[in-house]
C-alpha positions in Angstrom: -99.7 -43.9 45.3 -96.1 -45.6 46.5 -93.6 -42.8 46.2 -89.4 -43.3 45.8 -87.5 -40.2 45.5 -84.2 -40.5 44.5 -80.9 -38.4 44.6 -81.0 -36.6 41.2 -83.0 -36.9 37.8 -80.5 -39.3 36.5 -81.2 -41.9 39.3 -85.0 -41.1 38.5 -84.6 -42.5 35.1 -82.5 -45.5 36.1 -84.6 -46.6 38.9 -88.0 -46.2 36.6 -86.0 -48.1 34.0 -85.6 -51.2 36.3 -89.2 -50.7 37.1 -90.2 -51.3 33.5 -87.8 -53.9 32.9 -89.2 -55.8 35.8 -93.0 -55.1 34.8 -92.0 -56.7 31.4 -90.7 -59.4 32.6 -93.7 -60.2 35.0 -96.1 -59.5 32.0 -94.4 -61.8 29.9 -94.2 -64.7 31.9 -97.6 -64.0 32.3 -99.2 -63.4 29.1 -97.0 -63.5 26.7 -96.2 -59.7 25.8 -95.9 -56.2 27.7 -97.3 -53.2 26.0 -95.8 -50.2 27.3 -97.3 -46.5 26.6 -94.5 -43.8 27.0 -94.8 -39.9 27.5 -92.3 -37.6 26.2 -89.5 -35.4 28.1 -86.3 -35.1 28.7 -86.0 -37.4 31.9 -88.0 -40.0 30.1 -85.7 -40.6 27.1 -82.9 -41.1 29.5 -85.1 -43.3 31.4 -85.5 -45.4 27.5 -82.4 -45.2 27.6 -81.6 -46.9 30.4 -83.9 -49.4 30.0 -82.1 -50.3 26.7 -79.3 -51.9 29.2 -81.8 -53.6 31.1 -83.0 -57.4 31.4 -86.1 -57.0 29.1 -87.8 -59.6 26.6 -87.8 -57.3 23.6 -89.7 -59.5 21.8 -92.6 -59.6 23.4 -92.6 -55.6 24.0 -95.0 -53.6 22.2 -94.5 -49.7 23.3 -97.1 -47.1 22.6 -97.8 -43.6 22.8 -99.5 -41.9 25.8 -99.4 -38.2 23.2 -97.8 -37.0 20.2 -98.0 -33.1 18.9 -99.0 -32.7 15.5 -95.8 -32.1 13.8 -93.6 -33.7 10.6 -92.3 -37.0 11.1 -88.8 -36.7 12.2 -89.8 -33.2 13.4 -87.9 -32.4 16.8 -91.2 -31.2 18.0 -92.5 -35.4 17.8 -92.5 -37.4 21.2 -91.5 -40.3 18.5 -88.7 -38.5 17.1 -87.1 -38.9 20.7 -88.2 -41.9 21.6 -86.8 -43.9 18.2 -83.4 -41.9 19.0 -83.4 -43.2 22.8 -84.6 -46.7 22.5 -84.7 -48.2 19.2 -81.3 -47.1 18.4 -79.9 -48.8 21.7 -81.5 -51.8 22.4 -82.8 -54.9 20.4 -86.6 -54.1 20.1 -88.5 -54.4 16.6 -89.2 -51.2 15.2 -92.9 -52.4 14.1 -93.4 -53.4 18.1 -93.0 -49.4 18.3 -96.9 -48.0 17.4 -96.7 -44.7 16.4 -99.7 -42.1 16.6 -100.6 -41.0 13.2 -100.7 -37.5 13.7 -99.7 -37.0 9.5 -103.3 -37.9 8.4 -105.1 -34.6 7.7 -108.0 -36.0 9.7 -106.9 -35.9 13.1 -110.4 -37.2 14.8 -109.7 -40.1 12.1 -106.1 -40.3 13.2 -107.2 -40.8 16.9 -110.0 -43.7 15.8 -107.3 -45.4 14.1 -105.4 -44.9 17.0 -107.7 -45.9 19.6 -108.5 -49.6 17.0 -104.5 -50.0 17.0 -104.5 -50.3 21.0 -107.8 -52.3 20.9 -105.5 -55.1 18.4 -102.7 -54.9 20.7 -104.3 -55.8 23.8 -108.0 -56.5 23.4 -111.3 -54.8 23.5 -111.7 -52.9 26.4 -107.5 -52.1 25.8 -105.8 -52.6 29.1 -102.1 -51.5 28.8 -99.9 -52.7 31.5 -97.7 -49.7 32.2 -98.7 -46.2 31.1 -95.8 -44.0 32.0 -96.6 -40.2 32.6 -95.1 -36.8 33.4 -96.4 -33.8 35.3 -95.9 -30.6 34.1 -96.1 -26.8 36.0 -99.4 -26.4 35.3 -100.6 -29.7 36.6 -101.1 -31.6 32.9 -100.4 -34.7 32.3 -99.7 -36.4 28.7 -101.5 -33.9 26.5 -104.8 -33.1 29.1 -104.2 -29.7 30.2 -106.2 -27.3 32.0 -109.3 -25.8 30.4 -108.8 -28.1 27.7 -112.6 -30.1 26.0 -110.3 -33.3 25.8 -110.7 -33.7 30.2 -114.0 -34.5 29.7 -114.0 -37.0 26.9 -115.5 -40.5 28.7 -116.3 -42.2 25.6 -113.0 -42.8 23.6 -109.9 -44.0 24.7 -107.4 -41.5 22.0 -108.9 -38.0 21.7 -107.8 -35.0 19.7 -106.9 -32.0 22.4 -106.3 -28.2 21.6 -102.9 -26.7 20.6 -100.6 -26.3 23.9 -97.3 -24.4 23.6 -98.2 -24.1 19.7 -99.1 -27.8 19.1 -102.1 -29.7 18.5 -102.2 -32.8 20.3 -103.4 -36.6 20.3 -103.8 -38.1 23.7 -104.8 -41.1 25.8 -107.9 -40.1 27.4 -108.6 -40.5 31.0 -110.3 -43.8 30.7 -107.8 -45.5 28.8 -105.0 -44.1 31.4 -107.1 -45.2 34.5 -107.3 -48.4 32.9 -103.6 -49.7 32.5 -102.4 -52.3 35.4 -99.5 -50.3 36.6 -99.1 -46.3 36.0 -95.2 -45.0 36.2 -94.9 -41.2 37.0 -91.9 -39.6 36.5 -91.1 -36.4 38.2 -88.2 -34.4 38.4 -87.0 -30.2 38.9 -88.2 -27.8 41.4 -90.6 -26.2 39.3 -92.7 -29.5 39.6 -93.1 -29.4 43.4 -96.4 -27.4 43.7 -97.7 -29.7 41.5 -96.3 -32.9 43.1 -97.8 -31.9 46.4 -101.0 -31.5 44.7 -101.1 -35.2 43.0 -99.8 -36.6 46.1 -102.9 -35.2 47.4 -105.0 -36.5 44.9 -106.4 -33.1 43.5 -109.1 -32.9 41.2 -108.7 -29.8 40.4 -105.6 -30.0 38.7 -105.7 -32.8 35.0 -102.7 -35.1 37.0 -104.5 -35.2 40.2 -107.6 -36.6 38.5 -105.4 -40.2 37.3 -106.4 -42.9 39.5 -103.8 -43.5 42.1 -104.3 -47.1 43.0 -101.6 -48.8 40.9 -99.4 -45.9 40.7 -96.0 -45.5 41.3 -94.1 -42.4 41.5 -90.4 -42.0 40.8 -89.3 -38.2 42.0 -86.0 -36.2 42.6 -84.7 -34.8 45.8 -85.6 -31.2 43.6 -89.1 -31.7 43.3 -89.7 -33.7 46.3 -88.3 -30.8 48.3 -91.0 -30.0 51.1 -92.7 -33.2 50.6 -91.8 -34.7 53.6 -90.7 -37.7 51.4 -87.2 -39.7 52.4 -84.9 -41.0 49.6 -85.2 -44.8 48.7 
């Protein structure tokens, strides 16, 4: 995994958004459309913000969800709440080229199979995103696979239903149909990340993150959670 740590969580989101910007434009020159799957967080809808002001051909950007928490739509609680507020309100994108998870349906493994059939008419059978942007959190999740939780072991679907977390059921991307994407974009930033930064730098198992195939990974980190990383600013 390449690493750039940058001066502050502000220059993590602009430097990530340039990333994106230039992935889209390299996807499509090259196939005709860039299909984007975006985690929630504060960092990150600065980052979507940012990347509003960037050189990017909307029109051939599809963005989809990497989790959402079971919640209302428009609910504060809704990674899709955030994200329409951060990127479709700033830059030219269509809103249908924004796929939302269907966490309102009352059946949520239903929700997940639509879901998962969704990303399979976006971008073929077996769906290969090109970016799938992620977060780490304290406790070493990533999008909605956290610790303990059934959903780490699910090999056969590429949307899963996980187990509430900080009072929220989830959908999530499974690990397959992370692992599979062309380019993976984490985005780190505080001091309370740094245990865990060490420990996917390290490639650990042990913790959800660490267990993300590293190959095609990038990592965009502040000063803050790089601390004691040994790391050098970009």
């Amino acid at each position: 995994m390449k690493f750039e740590v940058c001066d502050s969580a502000d220059a993590v989101a602009e430097a990530a958004a340039a990333f994106i910007a230039a992935e889209a434009r390299s996807a499509v020159a090259a196939r005709g459309r860039f299909t984007i799957a975006v985690s929630g967080g504060h960092t990150p809808w600065i980052m979507l913000r940012a990347l509003a002001h960037q050189d990017v051909p909307w029109k051939g950007v599809h963005v989809v969800q990497v989790d959402e928490r079971v919640a209302p739509q428009g609910d504060p609680d809704r990674n899709l709440t955030h994200l329409r507020e951060s990127l479709l309100g700033h830059a030219p994108l269509p809103p249908v080229q924004v796929h939302a998870m269907p966490v309102e349906m009352p059946d949520l493994d239903a929700a997940a199979s639509r879901y998962a059939a969704t990303l399979r008419e976006l971008v073929g059978l077996p769906a290969v995103l090109d970016l799938v942007h992620l977060g780490l959190g304290p406790d070493g999740h990533t999008a909605s696979l956290v610790p303990g939780d059934a959903v780490l072991s699910v090999s056969d679907r590429d949307v899963a239903l996980a187990g509430p977390y900080q009072g929220r059921q989830r959908v999530t991307l499974t690990f397959p149909a992370i692992d599979r994407a062309r380019r993976i974009l984490w985005v780190v930033t505080g001091a309370e990340k740094t245990p865990m930064l060490a420990r996917l730098r390290a490639g650990d198992k042990s913790i959800p993150a660490g267990r993300v195939h590293q190959v095609n990974a990038i990592a965009f980190v502040d000063r803050a959670a790089a601390a004691g990383l040994g790391t050098e600013p970009s």
